[in-house]
C-alpha positions as CSV (number, residue, x, y, z in Angstrom):
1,X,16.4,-4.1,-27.7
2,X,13.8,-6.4,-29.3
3,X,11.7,-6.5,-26.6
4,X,11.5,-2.9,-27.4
5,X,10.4,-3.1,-30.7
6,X,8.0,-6.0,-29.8
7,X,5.9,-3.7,-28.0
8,X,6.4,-0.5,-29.6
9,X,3.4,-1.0,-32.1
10,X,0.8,-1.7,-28.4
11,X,2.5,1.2,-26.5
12,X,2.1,3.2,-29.5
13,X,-1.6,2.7,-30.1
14,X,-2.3,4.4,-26.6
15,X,-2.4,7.4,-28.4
16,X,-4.2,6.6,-31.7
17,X,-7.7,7.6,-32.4
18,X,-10.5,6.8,-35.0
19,X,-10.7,8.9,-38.3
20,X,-13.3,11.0,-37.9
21,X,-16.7,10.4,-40.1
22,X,-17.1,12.6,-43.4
23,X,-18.5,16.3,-42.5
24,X,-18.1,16.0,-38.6
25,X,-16.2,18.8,-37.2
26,X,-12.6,18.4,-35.8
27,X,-12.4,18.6,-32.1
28,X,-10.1,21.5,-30.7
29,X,-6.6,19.5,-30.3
30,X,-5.1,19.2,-27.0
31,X,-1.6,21.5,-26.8
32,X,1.3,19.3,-26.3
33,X,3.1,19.5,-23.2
34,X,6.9,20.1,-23.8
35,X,8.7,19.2,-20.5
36,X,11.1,20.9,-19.1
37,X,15.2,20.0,-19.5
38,X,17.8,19.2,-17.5
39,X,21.3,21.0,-17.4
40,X,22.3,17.9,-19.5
41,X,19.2,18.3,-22.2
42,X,16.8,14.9,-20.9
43,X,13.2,15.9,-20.0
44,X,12.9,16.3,-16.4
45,X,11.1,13.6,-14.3
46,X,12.3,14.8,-11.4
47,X,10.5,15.4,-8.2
48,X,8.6,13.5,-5.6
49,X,5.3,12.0,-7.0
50,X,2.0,10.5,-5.1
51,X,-0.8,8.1,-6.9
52,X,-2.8,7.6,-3.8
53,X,-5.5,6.2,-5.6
54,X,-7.9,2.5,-5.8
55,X,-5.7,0.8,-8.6
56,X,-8.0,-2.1,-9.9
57,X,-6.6,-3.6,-12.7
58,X,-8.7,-6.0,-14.5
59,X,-12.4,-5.1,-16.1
60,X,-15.3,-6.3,-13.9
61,X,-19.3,-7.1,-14.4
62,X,-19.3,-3.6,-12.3
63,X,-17.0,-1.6,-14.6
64,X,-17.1,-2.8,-18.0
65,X,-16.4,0.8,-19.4
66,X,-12.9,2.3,-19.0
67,X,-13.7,6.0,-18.6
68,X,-16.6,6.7,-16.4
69,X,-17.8,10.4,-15.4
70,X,-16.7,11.9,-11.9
71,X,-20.2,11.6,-9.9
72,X,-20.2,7.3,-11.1
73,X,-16.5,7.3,-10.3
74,X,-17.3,8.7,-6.8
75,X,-19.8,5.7,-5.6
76,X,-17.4,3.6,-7.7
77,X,-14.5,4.9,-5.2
78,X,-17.0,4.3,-2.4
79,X,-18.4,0.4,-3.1
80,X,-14.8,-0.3,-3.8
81,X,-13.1,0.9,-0.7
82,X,-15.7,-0.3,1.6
83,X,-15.3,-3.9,0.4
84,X,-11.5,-4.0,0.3
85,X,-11.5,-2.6,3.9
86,X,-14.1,-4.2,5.3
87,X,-11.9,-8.3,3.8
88,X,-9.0,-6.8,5.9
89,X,-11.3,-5.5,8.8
90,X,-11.8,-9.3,9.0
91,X,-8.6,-10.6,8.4
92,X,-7.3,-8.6,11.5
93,X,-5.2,-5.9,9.6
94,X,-5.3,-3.1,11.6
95,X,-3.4,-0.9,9.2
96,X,-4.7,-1.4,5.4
97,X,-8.8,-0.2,6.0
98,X,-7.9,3.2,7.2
99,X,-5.6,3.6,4.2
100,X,-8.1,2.6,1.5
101,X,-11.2,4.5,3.4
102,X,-8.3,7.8,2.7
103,X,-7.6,7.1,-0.8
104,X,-7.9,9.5,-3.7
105,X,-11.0,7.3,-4.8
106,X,-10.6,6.4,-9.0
107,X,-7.3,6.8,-10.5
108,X,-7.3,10.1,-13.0
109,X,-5.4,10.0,-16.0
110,X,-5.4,13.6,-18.2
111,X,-8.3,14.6,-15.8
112,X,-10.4,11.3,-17.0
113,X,-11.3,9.0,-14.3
114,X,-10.1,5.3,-14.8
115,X,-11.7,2.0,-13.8
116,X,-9.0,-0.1,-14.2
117,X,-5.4,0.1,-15.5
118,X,-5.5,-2.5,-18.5
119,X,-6.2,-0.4,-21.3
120,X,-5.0,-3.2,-24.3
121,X,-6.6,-5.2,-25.2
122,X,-9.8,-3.4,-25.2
123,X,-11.8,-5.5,-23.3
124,X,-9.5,-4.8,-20.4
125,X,-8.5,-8.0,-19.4
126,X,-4.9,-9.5,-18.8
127,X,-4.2,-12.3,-21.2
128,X,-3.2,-14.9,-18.7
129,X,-2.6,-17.9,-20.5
130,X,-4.8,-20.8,-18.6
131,X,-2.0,-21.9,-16.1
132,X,-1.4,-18.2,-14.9
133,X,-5.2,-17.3,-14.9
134,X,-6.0,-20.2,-12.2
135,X,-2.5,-19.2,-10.5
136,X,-3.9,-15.3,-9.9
137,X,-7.3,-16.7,-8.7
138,X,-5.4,-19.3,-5.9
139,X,-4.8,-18.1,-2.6
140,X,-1.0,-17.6,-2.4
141,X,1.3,-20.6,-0.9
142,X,1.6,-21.3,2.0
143,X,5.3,-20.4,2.8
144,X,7.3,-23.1,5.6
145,X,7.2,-22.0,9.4
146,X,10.6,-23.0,10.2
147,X,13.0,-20.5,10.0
148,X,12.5,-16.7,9.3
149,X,14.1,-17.1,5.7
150,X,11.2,-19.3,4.4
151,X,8.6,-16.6,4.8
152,X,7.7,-14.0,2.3
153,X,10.3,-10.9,1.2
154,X,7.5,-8.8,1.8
155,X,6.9,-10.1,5.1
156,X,11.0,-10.1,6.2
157,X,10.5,-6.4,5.3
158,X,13.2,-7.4,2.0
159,X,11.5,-6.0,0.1
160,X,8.5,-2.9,-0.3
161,X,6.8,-1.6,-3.2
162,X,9.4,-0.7,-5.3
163,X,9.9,-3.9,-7.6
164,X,8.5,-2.9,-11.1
165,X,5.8,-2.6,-12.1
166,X,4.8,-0.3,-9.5
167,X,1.6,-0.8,-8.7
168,X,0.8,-1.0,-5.3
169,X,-1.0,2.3,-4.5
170,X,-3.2,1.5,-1.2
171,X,-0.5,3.0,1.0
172,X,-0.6,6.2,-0.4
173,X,3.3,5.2,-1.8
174,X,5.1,8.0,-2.8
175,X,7.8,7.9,-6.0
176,X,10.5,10.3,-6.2
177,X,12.9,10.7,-9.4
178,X,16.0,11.6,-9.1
179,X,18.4,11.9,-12.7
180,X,22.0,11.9,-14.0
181,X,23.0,12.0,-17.6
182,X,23.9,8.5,-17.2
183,X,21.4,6.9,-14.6
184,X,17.9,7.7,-13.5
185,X,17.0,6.9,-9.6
186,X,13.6,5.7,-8.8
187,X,13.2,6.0,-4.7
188,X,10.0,4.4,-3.3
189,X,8.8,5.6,0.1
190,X,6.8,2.4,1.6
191,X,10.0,0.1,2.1
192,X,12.5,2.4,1.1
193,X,14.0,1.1,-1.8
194,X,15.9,2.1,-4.4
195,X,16.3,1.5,-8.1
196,X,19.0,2.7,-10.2
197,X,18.5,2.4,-14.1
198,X,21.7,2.9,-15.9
199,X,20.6,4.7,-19.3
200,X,22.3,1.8,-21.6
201,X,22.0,-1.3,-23.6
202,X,23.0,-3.7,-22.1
203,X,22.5,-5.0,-18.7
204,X,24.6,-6.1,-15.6
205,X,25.8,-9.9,-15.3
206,X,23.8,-11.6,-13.3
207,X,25.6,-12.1,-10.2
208,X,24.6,-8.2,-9.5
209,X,21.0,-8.4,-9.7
210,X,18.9,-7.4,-7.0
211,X,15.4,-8.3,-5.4
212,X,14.4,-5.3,-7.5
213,X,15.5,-7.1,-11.3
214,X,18.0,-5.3,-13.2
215,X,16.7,-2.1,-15.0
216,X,18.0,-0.4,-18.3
217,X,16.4,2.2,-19.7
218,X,16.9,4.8,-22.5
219,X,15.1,8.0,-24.8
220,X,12.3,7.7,-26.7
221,X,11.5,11.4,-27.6
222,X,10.4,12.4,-24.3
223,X,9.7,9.2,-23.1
224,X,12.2,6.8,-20.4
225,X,11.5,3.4,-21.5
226,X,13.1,1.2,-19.0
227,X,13.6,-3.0,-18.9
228,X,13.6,-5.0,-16.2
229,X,15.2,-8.6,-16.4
230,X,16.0,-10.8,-12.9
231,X,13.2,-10.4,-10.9
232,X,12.8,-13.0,-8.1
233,X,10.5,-15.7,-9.1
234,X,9.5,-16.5,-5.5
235,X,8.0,-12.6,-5.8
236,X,6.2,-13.8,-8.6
237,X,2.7,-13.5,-6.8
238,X,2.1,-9.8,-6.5
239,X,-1.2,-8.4,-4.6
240,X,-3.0,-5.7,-4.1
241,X,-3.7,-5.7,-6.9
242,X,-2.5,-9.2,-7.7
243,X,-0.5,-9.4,-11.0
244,X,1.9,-12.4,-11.4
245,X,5.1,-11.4,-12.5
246,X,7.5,-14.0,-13.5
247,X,11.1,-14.4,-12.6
248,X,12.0,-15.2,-16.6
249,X,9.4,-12.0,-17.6
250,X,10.5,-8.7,-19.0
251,X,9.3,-5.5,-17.3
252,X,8.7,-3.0,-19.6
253,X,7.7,0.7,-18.3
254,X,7.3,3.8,-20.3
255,X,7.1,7.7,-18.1
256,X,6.4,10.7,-19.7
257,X,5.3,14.1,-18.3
258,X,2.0,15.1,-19.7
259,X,1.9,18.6,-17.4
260,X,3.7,20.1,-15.3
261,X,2.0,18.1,-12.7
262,X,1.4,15.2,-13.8
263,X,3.7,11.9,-15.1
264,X,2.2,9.2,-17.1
265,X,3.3,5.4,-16.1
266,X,2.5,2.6,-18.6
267,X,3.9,-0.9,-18.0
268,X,3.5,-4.4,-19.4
269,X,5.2,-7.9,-18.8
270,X,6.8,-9.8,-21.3
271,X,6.3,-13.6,-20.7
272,X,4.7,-16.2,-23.5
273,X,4.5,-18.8,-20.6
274,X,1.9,-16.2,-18.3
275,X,0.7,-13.8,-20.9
276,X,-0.5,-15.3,-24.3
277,X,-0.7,-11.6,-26.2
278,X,0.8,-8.5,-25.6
279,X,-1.1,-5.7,-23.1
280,X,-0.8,-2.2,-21.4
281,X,-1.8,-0.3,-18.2
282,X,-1.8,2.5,-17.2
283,X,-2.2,5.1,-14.7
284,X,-0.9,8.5,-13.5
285,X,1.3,10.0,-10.7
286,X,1.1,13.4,-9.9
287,X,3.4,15.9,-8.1
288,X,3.4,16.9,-4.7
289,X,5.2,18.9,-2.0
290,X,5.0,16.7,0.5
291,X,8.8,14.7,1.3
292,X,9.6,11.0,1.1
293,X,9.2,9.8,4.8
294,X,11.2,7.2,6.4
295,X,9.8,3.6,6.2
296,X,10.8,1.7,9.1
297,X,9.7,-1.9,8.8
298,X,12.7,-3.6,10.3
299,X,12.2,-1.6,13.2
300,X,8.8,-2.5,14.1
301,X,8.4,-6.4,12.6
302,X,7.3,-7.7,15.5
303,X,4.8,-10.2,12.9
304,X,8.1,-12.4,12.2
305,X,8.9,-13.3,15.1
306,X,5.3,-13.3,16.3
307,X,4.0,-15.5,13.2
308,X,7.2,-18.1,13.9
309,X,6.3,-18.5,17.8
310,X,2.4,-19.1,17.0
311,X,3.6,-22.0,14.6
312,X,5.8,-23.2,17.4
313,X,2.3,-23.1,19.4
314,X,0.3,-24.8,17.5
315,X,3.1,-27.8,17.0
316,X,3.5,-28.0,20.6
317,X,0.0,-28.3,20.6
318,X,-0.5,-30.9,18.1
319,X,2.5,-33.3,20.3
320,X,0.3,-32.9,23.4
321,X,-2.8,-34.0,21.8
322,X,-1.0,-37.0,20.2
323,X,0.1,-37.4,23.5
324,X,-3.1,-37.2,25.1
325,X,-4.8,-39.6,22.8
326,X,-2.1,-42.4,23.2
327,X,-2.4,-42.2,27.1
């Protein structure tokens, strides 16, 4: 609970505003969206949710301003998806440029288009203390070629895009929210996971965590707060966009329905050893028709076992040449 109240005062200032000067006129005030219940009297989240959108988020030279008008926001979109399509045009992806080139272009948030997600501090930059700034700029380890539990969870297909935060948005990932009076059930399409946040206090021993952390969540008007605890360090390295989240870090996200439509998701990490001040993002889903689909990446994973025989190759490769030069 005090990780709560540590961040209350920053998630809370999301909604502040300036006074206004003396003799200027009050702005019409936005009504207040009451969502709907459920038969056991929690707002209702429920539903299947899309944020297909270009999630940057860190400021840059480019986009120094946070709000930007739609016909900026649309060359924004543009410049944006060409670059990131045109790195993994090059790195042989055959999969990732079609999905950026079909995003949503700028994330929207209460019909404002977004640059970035950080919105604290105001400059919209993640406080990384030194060590984690210079880990988030280095290329990611390499991981050991020897067996097929040395590689990356991602790449064993252990693990998707559900592991709070959620942030991945590239492949179109889809959320959907499913609720009991006692837990809340957040199913993410691309890798098919699930995460069940028990509405309580206190959370699970250990020895039950998950690759997805264990989540708690409760009430805050109509507001979920949930924490996550028991990440997987060796997860830490997120991309796309890359955010480190550390294995001893507390995920902290807040959803609330601002229209029948749409869901707000803020999130921050807890960690003194990667962040040296507290922070926010934000960005927001938005309700759709269309069903979760399966994700079959077991299925078709034919990189594992392709990734471990081409470091068999190039072994084999290195012996002959030792051979060669000793003959």
């Amino acid at each position: 609970m005090k990780v709560y109240l540590a961040v209350a005062g920053l998630m809370g200032c999301v909604v502040c505003y300036a006074p206004l000067a003396a003799g200027q006129p009050k702005a019409q005030a936005a009504p207040v969206y009451v969502a709907k219940r459920t038969s056991f009297g929690q707002p209702s989240l429920e539903g299947v949710w899309a944020s297909n959108f270009l999630l940057t988020l860190e400021a840059t030279p480019r986009t120094p301003k946070l709000i930007v008008p739609e016909a900026e926001a649309k060359a924004l979109a543009v410049a944006t998806s060409t670059a990131m399509a045109n790195a993994f045009d090059r790195a042989l992806d055959p999969e990732a440029p079609g999905m950026i080139r079909s995003s949503d272009g700028l994330p929207r948030v209460r019909g404002q288009r977004r640059t970035r997600a950080v919105v604290e501090p105001a400059d919209g930059m993640l406080p990384y203390t030194p060590e984690a700034r210079r880990e988030s700029r280095t290329p990611p380890h390499e991981n050991p070629y020897d067996n097929p539990e040395d590689r990356p969870s991602q790449e064993r297909c252990l693990m998707g895009l559900g592991p709070p935060p959620l942030t991945s948005l590239i492949y179109a990932n889809r959320l959907q929210i499913i609720q009991t009076r006692d837990q809340i059930v957040f199913h993410t399409e691309y890798g098919d996971e699930v995460r069940i946040i028990s509405l309580t206090d206190a959370h699970e021993p250990k020895i039950f965590y998950s690759r997805l952390g264990d989540s708690i969540g409760h009430w805050e008007g109509d507001t979920l707060i949930i924490e996550t605890i028991g990440l997987p360090d060796q997860d830490r390295e997120r991309k796309f966009p890359t955010l480190i989240v550390p294995g001893d870090g507390r995920v902290i996200e807040r959803l609330t329905r601002v229209s029948k439509t749409e869901l707000l998701y803020q999130f921050t990490i807890v960690d003194p050893k990667t962040y040296a001040a507290p922070w926010l993002a934000e960005f927001s889903w938005f309700q759709t028709r269309q069903p979760i689909f399966e994700h079959a990446c077991h299925e078709g994973n034919y990189s594992l076992p392709n990734i471990l025989a081409g470091a068999r190759h190039d072994e084999a490769s290195a012996k002959a040449a030792v051979g060669a030069a000793t003959r």
